[in-house]
N, C-alpha and C positions, 0 to 999 in steps of 0.2 A: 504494500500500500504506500502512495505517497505520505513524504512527511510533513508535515503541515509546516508553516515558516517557525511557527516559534516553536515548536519540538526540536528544529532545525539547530537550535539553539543550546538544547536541554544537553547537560553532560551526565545524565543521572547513571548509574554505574560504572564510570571512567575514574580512574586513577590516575594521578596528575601531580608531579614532583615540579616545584620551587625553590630552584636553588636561589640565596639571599633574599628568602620569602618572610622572613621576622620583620622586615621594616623598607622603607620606602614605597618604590614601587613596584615591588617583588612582595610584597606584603597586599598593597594593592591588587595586584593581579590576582594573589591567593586567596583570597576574600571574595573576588569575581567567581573565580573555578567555583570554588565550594559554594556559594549562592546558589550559582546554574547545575550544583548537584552533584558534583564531583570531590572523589575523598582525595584531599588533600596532605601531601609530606610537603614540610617549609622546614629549610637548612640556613645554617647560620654556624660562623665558626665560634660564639657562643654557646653551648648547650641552653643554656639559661634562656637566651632571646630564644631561640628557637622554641621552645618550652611555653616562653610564655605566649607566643602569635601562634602555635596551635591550639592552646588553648580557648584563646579568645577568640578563633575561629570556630572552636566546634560551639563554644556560648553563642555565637551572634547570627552562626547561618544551620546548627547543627548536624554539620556534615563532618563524617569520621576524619581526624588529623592524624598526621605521625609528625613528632621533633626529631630532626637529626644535627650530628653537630657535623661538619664537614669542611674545609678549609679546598678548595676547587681546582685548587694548584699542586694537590699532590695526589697520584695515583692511586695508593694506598688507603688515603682517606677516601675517595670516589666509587672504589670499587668495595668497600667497606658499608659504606651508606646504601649504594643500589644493593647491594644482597641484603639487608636490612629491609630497606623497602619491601622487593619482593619477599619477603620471610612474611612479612606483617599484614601485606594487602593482597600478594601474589600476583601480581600484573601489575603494569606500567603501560598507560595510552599516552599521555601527556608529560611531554619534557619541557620545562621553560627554562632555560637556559637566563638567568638573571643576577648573579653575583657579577656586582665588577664595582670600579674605583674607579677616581681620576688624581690625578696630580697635577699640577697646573706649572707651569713656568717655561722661560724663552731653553732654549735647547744649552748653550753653554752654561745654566745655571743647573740644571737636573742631572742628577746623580746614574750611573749604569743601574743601581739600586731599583729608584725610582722606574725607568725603563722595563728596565726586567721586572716587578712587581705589578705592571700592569699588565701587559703584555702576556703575566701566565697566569692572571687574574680575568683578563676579559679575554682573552683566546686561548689561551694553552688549557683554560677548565674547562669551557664550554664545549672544545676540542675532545677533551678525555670526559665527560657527564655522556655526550653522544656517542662515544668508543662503547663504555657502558653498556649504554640504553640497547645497543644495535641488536646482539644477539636475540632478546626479550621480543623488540619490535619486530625484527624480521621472521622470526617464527610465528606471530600472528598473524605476520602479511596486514598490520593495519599501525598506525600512531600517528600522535602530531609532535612535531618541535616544533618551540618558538622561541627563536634567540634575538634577546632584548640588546638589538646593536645600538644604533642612534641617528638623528642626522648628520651627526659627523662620522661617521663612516658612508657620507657621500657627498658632504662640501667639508670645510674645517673653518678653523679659525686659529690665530697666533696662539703661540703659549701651549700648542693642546697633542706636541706630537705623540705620546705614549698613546695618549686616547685615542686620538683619531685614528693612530698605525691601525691599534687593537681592534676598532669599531671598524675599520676598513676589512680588515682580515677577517673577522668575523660576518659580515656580511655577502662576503665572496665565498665564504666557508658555506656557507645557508643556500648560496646557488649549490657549490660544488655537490652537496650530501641532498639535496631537492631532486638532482639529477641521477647521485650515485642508489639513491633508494627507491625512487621512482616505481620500479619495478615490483615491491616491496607492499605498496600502498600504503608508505610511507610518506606525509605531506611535512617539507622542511620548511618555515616561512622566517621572513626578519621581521619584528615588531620593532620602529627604530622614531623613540619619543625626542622631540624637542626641546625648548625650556621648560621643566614641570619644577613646582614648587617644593623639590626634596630636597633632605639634607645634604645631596651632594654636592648643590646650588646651591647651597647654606653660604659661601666664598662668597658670589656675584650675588647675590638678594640682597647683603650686610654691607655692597660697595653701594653708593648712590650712582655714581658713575657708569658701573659695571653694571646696575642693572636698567638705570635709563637707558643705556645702547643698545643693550639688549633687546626692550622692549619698543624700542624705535625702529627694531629690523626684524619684527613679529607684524606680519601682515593684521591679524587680531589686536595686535597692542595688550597683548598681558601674557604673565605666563601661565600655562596647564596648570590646571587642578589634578591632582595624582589620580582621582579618581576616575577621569575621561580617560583614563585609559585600560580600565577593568573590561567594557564592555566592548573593545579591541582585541582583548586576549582571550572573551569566551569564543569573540568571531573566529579568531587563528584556533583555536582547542576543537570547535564543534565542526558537524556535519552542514552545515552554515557552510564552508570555506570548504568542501571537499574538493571544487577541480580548480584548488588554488594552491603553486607550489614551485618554490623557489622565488617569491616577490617577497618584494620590504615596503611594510604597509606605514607610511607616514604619519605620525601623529605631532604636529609641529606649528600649528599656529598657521600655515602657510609658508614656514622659513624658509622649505628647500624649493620653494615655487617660484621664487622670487627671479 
C-alpha cells in the first residue's frame, strides 16, 4: 500500500545513533529522531553528558535511549560503542555522523595540534563511525547516514582552514560512500547547517563585530534556531528522502546562495 506523506515521515521502529548527541545540534537532531519514533543512542566523550541527554530524551518524547561515552577519533572507542549499541537494541538504521569542533585562527598562528584535532574529529570519526556501521547496514540491504558537514565544506571563510579542510572532506566523503553503497540500499546524504545559535558560535555571537558581519551576509539576516534543523534530519533519516542520495541539503539562511 502506499505510504501516506506523513507516515513518510514516521521513524517508528528504527534505531538511530548520534554521535555528539548530548548537546548542540546533535542533541537537536536527537530529540527530532526520537519525536518521529525512533530509539535513540546519543554519545558524548563524557559519560555523564551522555547520560544525562538520554535521559531527558526518553522524559520528553519517551522513546527508548542508550548513553555511550565515545571519543570518534579512536578506533577502539568506535568499535567498542557500535557493539554496545547493537548488544542493547540489535540493529542500527540511522547513522548521524555529528561530533566535531572548530578552532579558529589565521594558519601561521595554529598549532599541527590544533590541525590534527580537527581533522580526526570531523573526518577521520565520521570516516571510522561509517567503517563501523557498514557491515550491520549492508546485511540488511537498507540504512540512512547523515553527516553533519556545513557550509563550509562548500564556500569558506578566513581563519577556518582545519574546519573547512575537515567539512570539505567530509562532504566529498558522503558522495564517495552514496555511490560506494548505493547498491546496498544504503542512502548516504550531507546535512551541512549555516550560522545556528550553538555553542560552537559561542566565539562570533560574544564578538559584536563578528557577528554583525555575519549577519549582514545571511540573506535572512539572523542566525538559525538549532531547532530548524530537527525536522531536516527526520527528512534525511525517513522514507521521506528515499531516492535521495549523495546530496548536501542546505540549511543556511540562504549563505551559500549568495
Amino acid at each position: 500500500m502506499p505510504v501516506s506523506v506523513l507516515d513518510a515521515f514516521r521513524l517508528d521502529g528504527k534505531t538511530a545513533f548520534v554521535t555528539g548527541g548530548a548537546r548542540g545540534l546533535g542533541r537537536v537532531i536527537a530529540e527530532a529522531l526520537a519525536s518521529a519514533g525512533a530509539r535513540v543512542a546519543v554519545s558524548a566523550r563524557d559519560i555523564t553528558q551522555a547520560r544525562d541527554a538520554a535521559d531527558a530524551l526518553t522524559a520528553s518524547t519517551t522513546s527508548q535511549t542508550l548513553a555511550l561515552a565515545l571519543d570518534v577519533t579512536r578506533k577502539a572507542d568506535v568499535d567498542d560503542a557500535f557493539a554496545r549499541l547493537l548488544d542493547h537494541f540489535g540493529g542500527l538504521d540511522i547513522l548521524v555522523n555529528n561530533a566535531g569542533i572548530n578552532i579558529r585562527g589565521p594558519i601561521e598562528t595554529l598549532a599541527e595540534a590544533d590541525w590534527d584535532l580537527v581533522i580526526d574529529t570531523n573526518l577521520k570519526g565520521p570516516w571510522l563511525c561509517c567503517r563501523a556501521a557498514a557491515e550491520t547496514m549492508k546485511r540488511q540491504k537498507s540504512g540512512r547516514v547523515i553527516n553533519v558537514s556545513s557550509m563550509l565544506g562548500e564556500i569558506s571563510l578566513p581563519d577556518r582552514t582545519p574546519y573547512a579542510s575537515s567539512k570539505g572532506g567530509l562532504t566529498l566523503m558522503t558522495k564517495t560512500l552514496a555511490l560506494e553503497w548505493a547498491p546496498f540500499g544504503i542512502n548516504v546524504n550531507a546535512l551541512c547547517p549555516g550560522p545556528f545559535a550553538t555553542e560552537i558560535n559561542t566565539p562570533l555571537m560574544n564578538d559584536p563585530a563578528a557577528r554583525a558581519s555575519m549577519e549582514s551576509n545571511v540573506p535572512l539576516k539572523r542566525w538559525g534556531d538549532p531547532v530548524e534543523l530537527g525536522p531536516a534530519a527526520v527528512f534525511l533519516a525517513s522514507q521521506a528522502s528515499s531516492y535521495m542520495t549523495g546530496a548536501t541539503l542546505f540549511i543556511d539562511g540562504g549563505y551559500t546562495a549568495r
